[in-house]
Every structure is written in C-alpha cells, then in structure tokens.
C-alpha positions as CSV (number, residue, x, y, z in Angstrom):
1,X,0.0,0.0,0.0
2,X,1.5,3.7,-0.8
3,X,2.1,5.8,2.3
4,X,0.5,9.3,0.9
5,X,2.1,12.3,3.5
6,X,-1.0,14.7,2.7
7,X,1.0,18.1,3.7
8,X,-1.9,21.3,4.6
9,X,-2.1,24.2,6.9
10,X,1.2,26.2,6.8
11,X,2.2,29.8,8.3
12,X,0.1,31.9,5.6
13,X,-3.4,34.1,5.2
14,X,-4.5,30.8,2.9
15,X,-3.8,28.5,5.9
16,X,-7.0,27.8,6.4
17,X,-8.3,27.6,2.7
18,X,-5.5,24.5,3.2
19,X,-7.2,22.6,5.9
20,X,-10.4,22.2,4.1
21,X,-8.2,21.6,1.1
22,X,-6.2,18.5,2.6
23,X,-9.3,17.2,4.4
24,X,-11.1,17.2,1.2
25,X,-8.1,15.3,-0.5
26,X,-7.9,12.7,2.8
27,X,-11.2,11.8,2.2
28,X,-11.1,11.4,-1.2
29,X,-8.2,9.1,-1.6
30,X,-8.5,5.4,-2.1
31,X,-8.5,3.4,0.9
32,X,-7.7,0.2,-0.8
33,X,-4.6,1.6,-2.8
34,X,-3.3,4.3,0.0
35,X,-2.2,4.7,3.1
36,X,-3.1,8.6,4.9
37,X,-0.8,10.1,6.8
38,X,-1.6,13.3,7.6
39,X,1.1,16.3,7.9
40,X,-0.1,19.5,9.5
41,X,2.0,22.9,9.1
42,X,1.8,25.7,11.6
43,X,4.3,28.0,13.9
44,X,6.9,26.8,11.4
45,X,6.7,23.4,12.1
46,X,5.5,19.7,10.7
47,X,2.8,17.6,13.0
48,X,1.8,14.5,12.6
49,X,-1.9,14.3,13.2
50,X,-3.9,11.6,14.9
51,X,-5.5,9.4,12.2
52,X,-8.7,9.0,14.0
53,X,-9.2,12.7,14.4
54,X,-7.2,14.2,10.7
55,X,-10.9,14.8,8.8
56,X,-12.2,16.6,11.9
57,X,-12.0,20.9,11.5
58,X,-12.3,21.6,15.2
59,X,-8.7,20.2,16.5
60,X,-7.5,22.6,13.5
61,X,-8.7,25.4,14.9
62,X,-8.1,25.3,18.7
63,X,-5.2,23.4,17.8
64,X,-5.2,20.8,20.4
65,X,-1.8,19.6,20.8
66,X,-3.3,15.9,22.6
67,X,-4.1,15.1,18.6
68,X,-0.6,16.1,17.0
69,X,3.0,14.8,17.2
70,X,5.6,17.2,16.1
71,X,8.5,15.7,13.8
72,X,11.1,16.9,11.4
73,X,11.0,15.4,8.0
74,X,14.4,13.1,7.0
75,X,15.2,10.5,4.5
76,X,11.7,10.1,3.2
77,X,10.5,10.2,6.9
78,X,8.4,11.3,9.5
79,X,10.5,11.6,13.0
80,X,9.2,12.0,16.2
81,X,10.2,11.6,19.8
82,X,9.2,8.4,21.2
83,X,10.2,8.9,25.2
84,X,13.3,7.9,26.9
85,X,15.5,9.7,24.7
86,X,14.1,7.2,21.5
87,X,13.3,8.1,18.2
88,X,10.2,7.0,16.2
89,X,9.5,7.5,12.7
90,X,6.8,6.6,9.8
91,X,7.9,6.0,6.2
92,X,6.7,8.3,3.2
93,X,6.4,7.0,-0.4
94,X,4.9,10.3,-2.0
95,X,3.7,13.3,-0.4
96,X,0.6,15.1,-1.9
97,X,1.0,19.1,-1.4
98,X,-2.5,21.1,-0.4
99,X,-0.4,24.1,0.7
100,X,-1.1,27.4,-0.3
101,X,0.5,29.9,0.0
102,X,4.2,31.1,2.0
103,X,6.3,28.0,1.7
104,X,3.8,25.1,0.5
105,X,3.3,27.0,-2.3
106,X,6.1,29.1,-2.9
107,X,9.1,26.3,-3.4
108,X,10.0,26.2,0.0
109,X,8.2,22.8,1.0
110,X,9.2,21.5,-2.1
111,X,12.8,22.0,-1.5
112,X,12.5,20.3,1.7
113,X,10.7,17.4,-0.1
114,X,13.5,17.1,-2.7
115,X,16.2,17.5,-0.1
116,X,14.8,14.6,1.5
117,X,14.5,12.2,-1.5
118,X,10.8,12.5,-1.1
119,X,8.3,12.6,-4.5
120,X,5.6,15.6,-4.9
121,X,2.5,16.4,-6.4
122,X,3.6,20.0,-7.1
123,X,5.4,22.3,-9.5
124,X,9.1,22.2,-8.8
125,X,10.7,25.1,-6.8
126,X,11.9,27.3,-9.4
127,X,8.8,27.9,-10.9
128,X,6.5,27.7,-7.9
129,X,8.6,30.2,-6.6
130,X,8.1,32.0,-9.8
131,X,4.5,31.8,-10.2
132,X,3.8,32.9,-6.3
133,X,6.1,36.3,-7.6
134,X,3.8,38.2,-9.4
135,X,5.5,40.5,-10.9
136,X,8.2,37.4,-12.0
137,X,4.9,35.8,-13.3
138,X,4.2,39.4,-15.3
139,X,7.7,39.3,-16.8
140,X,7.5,35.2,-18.1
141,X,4.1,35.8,-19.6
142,X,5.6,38.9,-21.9
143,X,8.6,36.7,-22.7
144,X,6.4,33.5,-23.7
145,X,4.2,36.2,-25.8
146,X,1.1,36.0,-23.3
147,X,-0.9,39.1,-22.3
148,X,-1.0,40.3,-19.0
149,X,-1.8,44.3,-17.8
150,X,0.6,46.6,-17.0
151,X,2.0,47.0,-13.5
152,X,4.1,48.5,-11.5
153,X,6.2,46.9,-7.9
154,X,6.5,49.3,-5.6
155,X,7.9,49.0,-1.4
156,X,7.7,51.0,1.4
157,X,9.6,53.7,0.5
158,X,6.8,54.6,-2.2
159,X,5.7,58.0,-1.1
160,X,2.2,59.4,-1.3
161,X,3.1,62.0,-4.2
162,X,4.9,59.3,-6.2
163,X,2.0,57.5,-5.9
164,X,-0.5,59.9,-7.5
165,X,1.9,60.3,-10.5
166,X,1.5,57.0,-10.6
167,X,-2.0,56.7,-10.1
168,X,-2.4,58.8,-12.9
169,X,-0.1,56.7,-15.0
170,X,-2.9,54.0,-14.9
171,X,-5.8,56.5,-15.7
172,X,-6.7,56.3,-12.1
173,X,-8.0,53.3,-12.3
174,X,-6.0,50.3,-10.7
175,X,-6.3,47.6,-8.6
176,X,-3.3,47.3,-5.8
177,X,-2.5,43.7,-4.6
178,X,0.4,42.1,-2.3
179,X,3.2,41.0,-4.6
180,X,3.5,37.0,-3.7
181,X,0.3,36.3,-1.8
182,X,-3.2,34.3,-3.1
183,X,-6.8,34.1,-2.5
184,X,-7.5,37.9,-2.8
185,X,-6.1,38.8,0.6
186,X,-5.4,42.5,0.7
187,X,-6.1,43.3,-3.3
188,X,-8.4,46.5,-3.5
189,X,-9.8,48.5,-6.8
190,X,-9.0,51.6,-6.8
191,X,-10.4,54.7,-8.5
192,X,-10.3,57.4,-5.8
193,X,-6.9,58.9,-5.7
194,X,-7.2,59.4,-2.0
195,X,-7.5,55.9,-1.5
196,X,-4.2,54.8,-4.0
197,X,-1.9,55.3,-1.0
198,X,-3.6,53.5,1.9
199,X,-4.0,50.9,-0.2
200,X,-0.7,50.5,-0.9
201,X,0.3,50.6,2.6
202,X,-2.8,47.8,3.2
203,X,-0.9,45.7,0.9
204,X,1.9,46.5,2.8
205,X,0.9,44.8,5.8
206,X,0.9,41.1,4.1
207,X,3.8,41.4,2.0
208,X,7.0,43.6,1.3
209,X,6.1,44.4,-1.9
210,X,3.1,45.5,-3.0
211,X,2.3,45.4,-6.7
212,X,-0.1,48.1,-8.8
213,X,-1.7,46.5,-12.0
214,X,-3.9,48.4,-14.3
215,X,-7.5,47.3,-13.8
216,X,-9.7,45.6,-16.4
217,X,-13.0,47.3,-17.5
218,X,-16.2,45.8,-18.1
219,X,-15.0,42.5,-16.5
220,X,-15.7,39.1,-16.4
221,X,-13.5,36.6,-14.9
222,X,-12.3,32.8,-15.7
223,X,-11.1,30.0,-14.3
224,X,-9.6,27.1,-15.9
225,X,-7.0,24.6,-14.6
226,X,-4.7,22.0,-16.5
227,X,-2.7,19.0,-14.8
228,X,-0.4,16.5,-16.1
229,X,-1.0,12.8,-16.7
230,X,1.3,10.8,-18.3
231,X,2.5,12.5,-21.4
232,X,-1.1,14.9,-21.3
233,X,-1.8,18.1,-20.6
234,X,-5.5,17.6,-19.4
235,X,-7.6,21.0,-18.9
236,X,-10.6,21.6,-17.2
237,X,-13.9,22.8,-17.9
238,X,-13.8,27.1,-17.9
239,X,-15.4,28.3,-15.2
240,X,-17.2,31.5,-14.2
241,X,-16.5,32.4,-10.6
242,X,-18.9,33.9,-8.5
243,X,-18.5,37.4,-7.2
244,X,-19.9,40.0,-4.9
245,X,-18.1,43.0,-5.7
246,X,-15.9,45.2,-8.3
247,X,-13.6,41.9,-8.3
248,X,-13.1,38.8,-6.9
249,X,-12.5,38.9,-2.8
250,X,-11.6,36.0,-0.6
251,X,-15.5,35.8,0.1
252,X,-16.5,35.0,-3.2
253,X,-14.0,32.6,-3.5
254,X,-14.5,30.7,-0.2
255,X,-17.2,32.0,1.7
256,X,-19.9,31.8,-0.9
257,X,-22.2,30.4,1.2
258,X,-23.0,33.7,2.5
259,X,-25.4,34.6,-0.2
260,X,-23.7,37.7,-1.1
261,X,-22.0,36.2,-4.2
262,X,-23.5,35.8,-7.2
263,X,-22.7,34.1,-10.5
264,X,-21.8,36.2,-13.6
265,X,-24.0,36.0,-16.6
266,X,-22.0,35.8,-19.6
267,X,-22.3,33.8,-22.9
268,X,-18.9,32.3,-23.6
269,X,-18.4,31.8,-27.2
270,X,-16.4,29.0,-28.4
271,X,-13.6,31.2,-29.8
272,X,-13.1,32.5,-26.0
273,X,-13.2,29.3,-25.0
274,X,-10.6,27.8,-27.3
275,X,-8.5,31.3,-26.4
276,X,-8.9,30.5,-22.6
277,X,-7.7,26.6,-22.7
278,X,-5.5,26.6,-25.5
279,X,-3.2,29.8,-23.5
280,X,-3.9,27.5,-20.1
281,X,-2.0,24.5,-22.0
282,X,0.5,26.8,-23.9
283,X,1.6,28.4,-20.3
284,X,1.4,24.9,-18.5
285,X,3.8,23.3,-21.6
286,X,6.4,26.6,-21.6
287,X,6.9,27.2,-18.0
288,X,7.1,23.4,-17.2
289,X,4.3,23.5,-14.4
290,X,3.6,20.3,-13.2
291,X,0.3,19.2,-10.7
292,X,-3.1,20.7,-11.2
293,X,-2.7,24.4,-12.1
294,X,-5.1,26.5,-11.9
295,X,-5.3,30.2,-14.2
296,X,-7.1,33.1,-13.6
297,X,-8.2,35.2,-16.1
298,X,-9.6,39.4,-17.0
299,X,-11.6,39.6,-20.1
300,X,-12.9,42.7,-20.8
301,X,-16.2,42.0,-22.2
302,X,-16.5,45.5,-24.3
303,X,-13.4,45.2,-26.3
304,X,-12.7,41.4,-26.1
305,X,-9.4,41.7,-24.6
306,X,-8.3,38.5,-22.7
307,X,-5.4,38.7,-20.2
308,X,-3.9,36.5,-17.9
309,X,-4.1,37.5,-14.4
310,X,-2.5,35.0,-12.2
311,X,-1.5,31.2,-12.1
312,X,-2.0,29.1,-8.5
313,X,0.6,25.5,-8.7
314,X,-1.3,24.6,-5.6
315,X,-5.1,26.0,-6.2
316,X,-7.9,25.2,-3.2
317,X,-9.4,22.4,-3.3
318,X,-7.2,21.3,-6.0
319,X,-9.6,22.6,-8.7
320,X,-11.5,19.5,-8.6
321,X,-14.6,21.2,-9.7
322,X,-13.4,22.5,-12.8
323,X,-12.5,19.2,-14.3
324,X,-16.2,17.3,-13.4
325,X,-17.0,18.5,-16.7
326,X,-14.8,16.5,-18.5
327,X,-15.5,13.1,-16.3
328,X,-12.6,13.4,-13.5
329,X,-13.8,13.5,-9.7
330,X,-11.5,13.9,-6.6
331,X,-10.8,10.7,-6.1
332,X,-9.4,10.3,-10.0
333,X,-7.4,13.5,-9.8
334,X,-5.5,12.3,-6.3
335,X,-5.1,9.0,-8.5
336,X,-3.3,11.1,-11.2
337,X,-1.4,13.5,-9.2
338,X,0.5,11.0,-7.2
339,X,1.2,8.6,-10.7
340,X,2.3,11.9,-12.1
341,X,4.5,12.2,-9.2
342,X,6.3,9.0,-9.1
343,X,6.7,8.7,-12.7
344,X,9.1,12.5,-12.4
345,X,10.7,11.4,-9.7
346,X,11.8,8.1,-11.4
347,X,12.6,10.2,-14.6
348,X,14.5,12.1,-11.9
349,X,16.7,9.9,-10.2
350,X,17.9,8.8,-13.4
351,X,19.7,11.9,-14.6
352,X,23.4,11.6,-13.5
353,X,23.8,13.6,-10.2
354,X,27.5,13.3,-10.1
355,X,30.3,13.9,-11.5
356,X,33.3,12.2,-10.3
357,X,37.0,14.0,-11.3
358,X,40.5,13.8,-10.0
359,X,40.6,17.1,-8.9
360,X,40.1,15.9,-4.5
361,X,42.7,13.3,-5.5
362,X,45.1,16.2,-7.0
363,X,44.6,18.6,-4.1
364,X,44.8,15.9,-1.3
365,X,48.3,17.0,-0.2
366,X,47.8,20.6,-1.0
367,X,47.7,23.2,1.5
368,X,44.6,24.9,2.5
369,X,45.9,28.4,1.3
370,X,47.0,27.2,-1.8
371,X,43.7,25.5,-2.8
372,X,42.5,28.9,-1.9
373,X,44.3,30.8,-4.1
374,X,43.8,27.8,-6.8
375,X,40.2,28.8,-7.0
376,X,40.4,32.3,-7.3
C-alpha cells in the first residue's frame, strides 16, 4: 500500500483555505490503494496528526496539541520523539502538497521534499517560486508572448506624491494587490486617488512588496485549470466564478455560502473558450508547471481583450470542480497526481547527479591556502 504524507495548513493568510483543502483530499483518496498520513504545518513546524481525528475541523482550529506529534522530516521520513530519549519514525512514499501559500506554495516545501528524496505532487521550486512572484509571473508571460496588464512593484519607500503620479499613469484606475500572496487577501480596486496610498500601505501589511496592476474594465473573470497525466496536458472545464463585488475577494472565493456572491452572466463563445484553454496549455507546456494548475483570467467583455491574471501550482481544493465536466472526480485527480508524481521522480533519479573528477585526489596533499588561491 503507498504511504500518501498529505502536507496542509502552513504559516500563511490561505492557511485555512488548506485545511479544508487537505481534508477534502484525505477523504477522497483510495483506501484500498493508499495509506493517509496526515502532515499538519503551523508556527513553522510539521505535525503528525492523529489518524482518528485528521478529517475533523475543530482540533485545526483550537489546535489541540493531545491530537498532534511534532517531527522533522528526513530521508523520506516522518521523526518524532518516542520517550526515553528514543526516536520514532513513519515511512513516506509520496507526499501530496495542499499548501497554499508562503512556503507550501512558494518552493520552500518543495525544497524540503527534494532535499529529503521524497516525491511531490507539485510544480518544482523554481517555478513555484516564480508563479507565487507576481511581478516574476508578469515578466514570463511577456517573454512567452502571453498578455498580462501593465504594472508597477512598488515597497515601502513609495511616497504618497509618487504615488498619485502613478496613479495617474494608470488613468486612475487600478487595482493594488500584495506581490507574492493568493486568495485575494489585501487586493483593492482603486479609483479614488485618496485611496491609492492606503492601499498600498494595506498591501503593505501582508507582503514587502506591493504590486499596482492596471485594472480591467467591463469584467468578467475565468477559471480554468490543467494537470499533467502521463505525457497529457489535461484542462478543465472554464469556469465562471462567483462574485460580490468590483472583483473577486476571498468571500467570493470561499465563503460563498454567505449569499452575497452571485454568479456572472456571460455567454462564452467558443472562440473565448478555445482562447482560454489553449493559453492555459501553452503556459502549462512553456513554463514546465507540473500538478493541477489553476489560471485566472480578465476579459474585458467590451473590447474582447483577454489577459492572464494569475497562475496558482497549488489552487484550493485542487480545482476538482473545474475538471467534473470533462469526467474526472477527486478521487481520480489524487489518482493522477500521485502517478504523475512517481513517474518525475523516477525520470528524476535517473539523470546523472554526479560527477566524479580527479581534482580531490590532486589537491589531497595541497595546503589549505593554496587550494584557496587555486580557485580564485
């Protein structure tokens, strides 16, 4: 049976987006083929939690500590103290990532994992690094020939008359966001220029860069994810998300139970359609994303101008709903994700790691200093 390590939580705004996003994937993973263990992140620190109470919200958010073990991840291990001075451990064959955000999403975790032999469901560390970077993601998408809005990346040493001349830059009319976080956690629209600054300085609060993108009119908004199965770039269906306000707030996207949300009304031609999923697989295929990917999109409805807003390598919930259209549940994209992850890894550990020269055996009797001045 494979031992699945499903890593959630983490030290970010999203952390809670990730609990229901790894107790969803726990419950949806094949008890005949796979083995649960379930990896908590918070304070900067792995927990093992206790099987019997993993799928249970409440020990998440009081954060009993009678329910978790705490343990530092080694040689494709879980370790944890086991009393008098002994060590325990649990074995990991693959670990499935439902981190967003700060280091599950950013390459961080993913470095760890690597570092520690340990196969992933997620885009590698360069480019999750890259893709949680927004501006880095602006600056990719130009080179690959993609369209994206202007922006600007500004820090804290913006002041508020720079800002107005930049305000009016983007025809006052802008929308202000925290460079490298998700889930529309401190993004504003902004069209008041008493507003552009404390905004900025909002933005401020979650991140040290804050960057200003010029805002879409007459919007509508898309969804549509992509992940990797074998040797195919499968998309999903594109979506519509729901929305309350101006643009898309961490309400509409996870609260939208609240009633305040309501879906757009928009008939989707085929031509936007094809547009939508054939950039979502050209972007997927260029930047070498791995996982399920899911990318945002602006479309100004008026004068049919698509542009790609941002792309999540570990989206909530794990996109599951977009791809129900095209016949994959939860339980078949876990399936896929942790195939897809072996098969790298074994492509992986096949490239040559080493490279064995006589240059130790040369400098074995060489002094210290000279060695030092040698590789200068």
């Amino acid at each position: 049976m494979v031992k699945v390590a499903v890593f959630f939580g983490g030290d970010s705004v999203e952390s809670d987006i990730s609990v229901i996003t790894g107790i969803g994937a726990m419950s949806s993973l094949d008890s005949s083929k796979y083995q649960v263990i379930a990896v908590y992140i918070r304070d900067n620190k792995f927990w093992l939690v206790d099987s019997s109470k993993a799928l249970s919200v409440g020990i998440y958010t009081k954060f009993n500590k009678a329910y978790f073990k705490e343990v530092y991840v080694t040689d494709k291990r879980l370790v944890y103290a086991g009393g008098k001075f002994k060590e325990k451990s649990v074995s990991i064959d693959v670990a499935l990532l439902c981190t967003h955000g700060g280091i599950g999403e950013n390459g961080g975790l993913q470095g760890v994992l690597e570092a520690n032999d340990i196969p992933y469901t997620s885009t590698d560390i360069a480019r999750s690094a890259i893709c949680m970077d927004k501006a880095l993601t602006h600056i990719y998408l130009t080179k690959i020939g993609v369209k994206n809005v202007n922006y600007l990346l500004v820090d804290d040493k913006i002041t508020e008359d720079g800002v107005q001349e930049i305000f009016k830059q983007f025809n006052n009319n802008v929308v202000v966001k925290p460079n490298s976080l998700g889930s529309s956690v401190g993004v504003q629209a902004v069209t008041d220029s008493k507003q552009i600054y404390k905004a900025i300085q909002n933005a401020l609060r979650y991140d040290k860069l804050a960057l200003i993108e010029q805002k879409v009119d007459n919007l509508v908004e898309f969804n549509c994810a992509a992940v990797l199965s074998g040797n195919e770039i499968i998309l999903s269906d594109v979506d519509i998300p729901v929305r309350s306000k101006d643009i898309l707030d961490f309400g509409d996207k996870y609260l939208m139970f609240d009633g305040k949300a309501k879906q757009e009304k928009y008939d989707l031609t085929s031509a936007l359609k094809k547009e939508i999923m054939d950039t979502t697989k050209k972007v997927y295929k260029e930047l070498g994303l791995f996982g399920v990917v899911r990318i945002d999109y602006l479309y100004d409805s008026v004068y049919e101008e698509l542009y790609l807003n941002e792309i999540n390598t570990v989206p909530g919930s794990m996109a599951y709903y977009l791809f129900a259209g095209v016949g994959i549940d939860m339980m078949d994209l876990t399936d896929i994700l942790i195939e897809s992850a072996f098969a790298r890894y074994k492509e992986n550990k096949a490239l040559i790691k080493r490279f064995d020269s006589s240059l130790l055996t040369l400098s074995e009797n060489t002094s210290p200093k000279l060695l030092q001045k040698f590789h200068k």
